[in-house]
N, C-alpha and C positions, 0 to 999 in steps of 0.2 A: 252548178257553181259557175258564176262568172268568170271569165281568163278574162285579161288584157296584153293586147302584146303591142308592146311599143316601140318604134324604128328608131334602129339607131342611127346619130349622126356622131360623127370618130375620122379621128386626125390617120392618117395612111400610117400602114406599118414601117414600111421601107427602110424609116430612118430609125428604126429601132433595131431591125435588122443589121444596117453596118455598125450600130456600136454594140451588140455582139460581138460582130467579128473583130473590132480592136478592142473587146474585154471593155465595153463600157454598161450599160443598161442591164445586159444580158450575158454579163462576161463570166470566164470562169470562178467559179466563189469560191475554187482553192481549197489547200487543206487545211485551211482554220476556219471552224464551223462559226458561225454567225450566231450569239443569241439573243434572238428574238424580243420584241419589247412585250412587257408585261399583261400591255393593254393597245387596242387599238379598235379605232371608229366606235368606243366606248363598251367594247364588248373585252375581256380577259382571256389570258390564251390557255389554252383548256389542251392544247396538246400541240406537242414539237418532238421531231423525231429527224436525226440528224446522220445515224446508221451507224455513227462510230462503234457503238456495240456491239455489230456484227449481228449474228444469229439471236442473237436478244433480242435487238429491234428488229429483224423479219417476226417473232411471236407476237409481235403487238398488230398483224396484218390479220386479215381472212380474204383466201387468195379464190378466182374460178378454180383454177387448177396451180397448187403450189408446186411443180416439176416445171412449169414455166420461169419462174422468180431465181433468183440468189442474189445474194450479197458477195458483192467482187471489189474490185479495186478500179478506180477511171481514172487516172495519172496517181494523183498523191489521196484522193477523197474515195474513202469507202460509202459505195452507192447503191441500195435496192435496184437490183435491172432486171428489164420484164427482158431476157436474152434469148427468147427463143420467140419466133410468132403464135402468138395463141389462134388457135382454130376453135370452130363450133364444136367437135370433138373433144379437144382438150377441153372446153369450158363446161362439158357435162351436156351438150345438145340442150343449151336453155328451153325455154316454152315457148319464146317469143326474139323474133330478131332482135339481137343488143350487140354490145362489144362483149368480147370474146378473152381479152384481158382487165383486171378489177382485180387490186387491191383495196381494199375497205378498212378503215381504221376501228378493232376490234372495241366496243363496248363502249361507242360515243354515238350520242345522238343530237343534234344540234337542229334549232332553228334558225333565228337570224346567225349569219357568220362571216369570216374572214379566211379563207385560205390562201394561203401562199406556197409554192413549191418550186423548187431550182430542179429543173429537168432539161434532159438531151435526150434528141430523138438520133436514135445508131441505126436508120434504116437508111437506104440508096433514097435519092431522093425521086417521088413521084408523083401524082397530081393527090390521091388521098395519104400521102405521108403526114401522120397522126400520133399525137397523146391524147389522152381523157381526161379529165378530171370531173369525180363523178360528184353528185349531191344528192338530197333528199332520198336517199335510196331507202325504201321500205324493205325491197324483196329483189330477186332476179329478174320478175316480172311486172316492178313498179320505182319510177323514180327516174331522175334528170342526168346527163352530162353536159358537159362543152366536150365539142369535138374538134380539136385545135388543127384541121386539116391546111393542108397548104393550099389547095386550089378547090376553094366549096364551089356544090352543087348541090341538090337535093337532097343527098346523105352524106353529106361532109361540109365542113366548116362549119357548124352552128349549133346552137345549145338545143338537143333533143329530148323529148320527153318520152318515158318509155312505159304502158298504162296498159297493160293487159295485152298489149296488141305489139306489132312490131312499131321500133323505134319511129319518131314524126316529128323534126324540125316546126322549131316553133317560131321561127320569122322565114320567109320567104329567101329563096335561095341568095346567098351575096355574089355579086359581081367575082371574076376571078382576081381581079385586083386587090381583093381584100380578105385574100388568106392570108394564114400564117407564115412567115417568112423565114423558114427554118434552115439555122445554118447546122453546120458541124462543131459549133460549139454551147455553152450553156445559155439558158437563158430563163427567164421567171414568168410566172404563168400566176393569177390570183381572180377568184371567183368569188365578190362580193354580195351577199345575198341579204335581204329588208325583212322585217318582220311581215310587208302585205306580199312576200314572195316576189319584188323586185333584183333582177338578176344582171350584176354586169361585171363581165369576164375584162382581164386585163392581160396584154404578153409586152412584156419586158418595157413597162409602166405604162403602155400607152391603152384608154379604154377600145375595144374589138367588139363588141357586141351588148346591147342592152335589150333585156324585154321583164315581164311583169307574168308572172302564170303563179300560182298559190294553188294547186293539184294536190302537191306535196309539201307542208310548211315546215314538217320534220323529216329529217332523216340521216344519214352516214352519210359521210365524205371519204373518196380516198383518189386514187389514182388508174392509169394504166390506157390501153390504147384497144381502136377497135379489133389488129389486127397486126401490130408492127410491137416494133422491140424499141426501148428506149430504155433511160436512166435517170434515177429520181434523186438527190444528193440533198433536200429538205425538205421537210413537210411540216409547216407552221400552222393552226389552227386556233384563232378567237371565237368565240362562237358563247349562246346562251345556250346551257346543256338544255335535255329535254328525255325525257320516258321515252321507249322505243314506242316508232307510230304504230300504229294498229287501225286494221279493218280498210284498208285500201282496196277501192272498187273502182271500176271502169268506170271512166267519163261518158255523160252520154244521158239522152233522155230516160227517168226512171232507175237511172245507175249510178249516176253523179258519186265522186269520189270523197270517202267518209271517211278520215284520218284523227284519230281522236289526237289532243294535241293537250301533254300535261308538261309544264315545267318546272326542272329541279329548282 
């Protein structure tokens, strides 16, 4: 299968960062939940989950390990928090290096899409302080994230693909200037995805990364980090449903990845 991956050229984070911190872009979104529009970038929202329900909407997830997760309170807004760090342990010793926290949105399968998600990251801040936001996910040992790190390197900052093998950045590392600029307060995170597998991540409006790989054209969306604790207080999803993928194979000469791809 052909990939293409295409560099991005994006406006600096910085100034997305201070209107965060004076509650603009990325500011607190409060305890009046936000509903979502009906449709967007022509796609219909196929799923929104806003926690108010408590323990109702944690059953809409499938967690590595659910004794990492609960549903708590973050000032006035009841939020999914991954509140413990998940470890390779907790995650059930995957097969293959991945992140170690993953929530998955139960019994959605989507091709082309739209997410969006109001998250906070509760960890001290460090050079890999992280959320995920995952896609195309087949299996534990197949399928995409963004790795929303503050200061990328070769395993941080950038949308990963994870194919049998341990996880593998799919643009070359980004400068450190062009992490995520995570405060201590909210902010929005949205991963736009094409029907030919064109992929470009947004934090708190501004586009962070663009590339093109079609490995995986279906699959689950959810959340969570590779290794830290955070808080997720929306989860909007547009997307064209689709059959769960099947028959995902390594990349590679004679192995090339076979994803049969049926839509509702």
């Amino acid at each position: 299968m052909m990939r293409m991956i295409c560099p991005l050229v994006t406006v600096p984070l910085m100034a997305a960062a201070a209107l965060a911190v004076a509650g603009g872009a990325g500011g607190d979104p409060g305890a009046k939940a936000e509903t979502p529009a009906k449709e967007r970038d022509g796609l219909p929202l196929v799923f929104h989950e806003d926690f108010k329900d408590g323990e109702k909407a944690m059953a809409r997830f499938q967690f590595l390990d659910p004794t990492d997760w609960k549903i708590t309170k973050d000032g006035d807004r009841t939020v999914l928090a991954l509140f413990k760090r998940p470890t390779e342990d907790s995650a059930g010793k995957p097969p293959v290096r991945r992140p170690f926290g993953q929530a998955l949105i139960k019994d959605l399968y989507v091709g082309p899409f739209v997410m969006e998600v109001k998250l906070r990251s509760t960890i001290k801040p460090y050079g890999h302080q992280d959320l995920c936001l995952f896609f195309g996910q087949v299996d534990v040992s197949h399928g995409y994230y963004a790795h929303l790190g503050r200061e990328p390197d070769p395993n941080a900052g950038n949308v990963f693909i994870v194919n049998g093998s341990p996880r593998k950045n799919l643009l070359p590392a980004l400068p450190k200037e062009r992490g995520v600029p995570w405060t201590d307060g909210w902010h929005t995170a949205r991963v736009v995805r094409g029907e030919d597998g064109t992929t470009e991540v947004f934090f708190d409006g501004k586009s962070w990364i663009k590339l093109t790989d079609n490995t995986f054209p279906v699959g689950r969306v959810g959340v969570g980090s590779f290794d830290d604790t955070g808080n997720f207080a929306a989860i909007n999803v547009w997307g064209k449903k689709a059959e769960k993928a099947r028959g995902a194979r390594g990349r590679g000469k004679g192995n090339e990845s076979e994803v049969a791809v049926s839509y509702l």
